[in-house]
Legacy VTK file of the C-alpha trace (Angstrom):
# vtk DataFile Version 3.0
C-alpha trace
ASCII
DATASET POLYDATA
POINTS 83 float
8.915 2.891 4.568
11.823 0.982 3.870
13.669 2.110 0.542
11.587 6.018 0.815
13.655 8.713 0.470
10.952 11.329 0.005
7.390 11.721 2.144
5.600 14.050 0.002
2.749 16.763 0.355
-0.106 15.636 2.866
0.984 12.389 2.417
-0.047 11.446 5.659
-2.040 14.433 7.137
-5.101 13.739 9.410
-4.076 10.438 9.721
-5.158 10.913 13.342
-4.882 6.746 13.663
-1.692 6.069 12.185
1.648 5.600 13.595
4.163 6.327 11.261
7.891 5.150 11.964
10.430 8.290 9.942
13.659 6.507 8.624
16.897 8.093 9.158
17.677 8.263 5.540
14.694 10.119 4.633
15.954 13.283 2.383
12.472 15.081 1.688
9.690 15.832 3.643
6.781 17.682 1.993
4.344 20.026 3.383
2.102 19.188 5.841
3.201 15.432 5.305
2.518 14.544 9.127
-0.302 17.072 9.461
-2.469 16.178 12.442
-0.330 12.772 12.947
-0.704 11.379 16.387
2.060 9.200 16.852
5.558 9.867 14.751
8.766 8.409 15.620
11.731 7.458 14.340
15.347 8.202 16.034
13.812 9.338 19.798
16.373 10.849 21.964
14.657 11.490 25.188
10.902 12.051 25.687
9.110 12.073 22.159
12.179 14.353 19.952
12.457 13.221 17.009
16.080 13.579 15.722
16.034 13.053 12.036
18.890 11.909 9.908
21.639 13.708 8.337
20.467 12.995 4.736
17.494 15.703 4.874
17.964 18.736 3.195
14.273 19.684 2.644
11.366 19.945 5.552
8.067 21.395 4.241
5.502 24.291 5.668
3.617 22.593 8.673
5.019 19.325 7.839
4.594 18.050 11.814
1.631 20.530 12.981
-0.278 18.485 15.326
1.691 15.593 15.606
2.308 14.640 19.287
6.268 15.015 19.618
7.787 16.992 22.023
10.447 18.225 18.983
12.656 17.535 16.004
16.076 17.596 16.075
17.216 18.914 12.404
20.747 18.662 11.206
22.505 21.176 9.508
22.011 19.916 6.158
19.038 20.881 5.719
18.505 23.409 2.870
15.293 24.638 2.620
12.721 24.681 5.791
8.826 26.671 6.300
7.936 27.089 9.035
LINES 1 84
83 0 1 2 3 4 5 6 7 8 9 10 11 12 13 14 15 16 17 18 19 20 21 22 23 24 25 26 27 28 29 30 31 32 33 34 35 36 37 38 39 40 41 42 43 44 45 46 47 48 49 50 51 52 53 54 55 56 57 58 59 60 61 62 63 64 65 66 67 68 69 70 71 72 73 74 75 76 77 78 79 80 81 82
């Protein structure tokens, strides 16, 4: 994902196989783009919480239900977020 600055809708959802690595740099993160995703990681501080990067200003509805971290650590750019 080197370059991506933008995971979009369902991009990877029910990947139940995949591993899928989050740059820091990622801005945009679309609904339900991790949907169901086993194994994401990316900046881990800790167990399995994901701390993403200070570039994202939009996190989509559901975009990490079901994927096995133990949180995300969201900075305060961020814009626009569904829970």
């Amino acid at each position: 994902m080197n370059n991506v600055k933008t995971v979009g809708n369902s991009a990877f959802k029910d990947c139940t196989r995949l591993t899928v690595t989050i740059p820091y740099e990622i801005e945009s993160i679309g609904n339900k783009a991790f949907f169901n995703v086993k194994k994401v990681s990316g900046n881990l501080t800790g167990k399995t919480e994901l701390v993403l990067g200070n570039g994202l200003t939009n996190v989509g509805n559901q975009a990490f239900y079901g994927a096995k971290i133990d949180g995300v650590v969201i900075t305060k750019k961020v814009f626009h977020m569904e829970i």
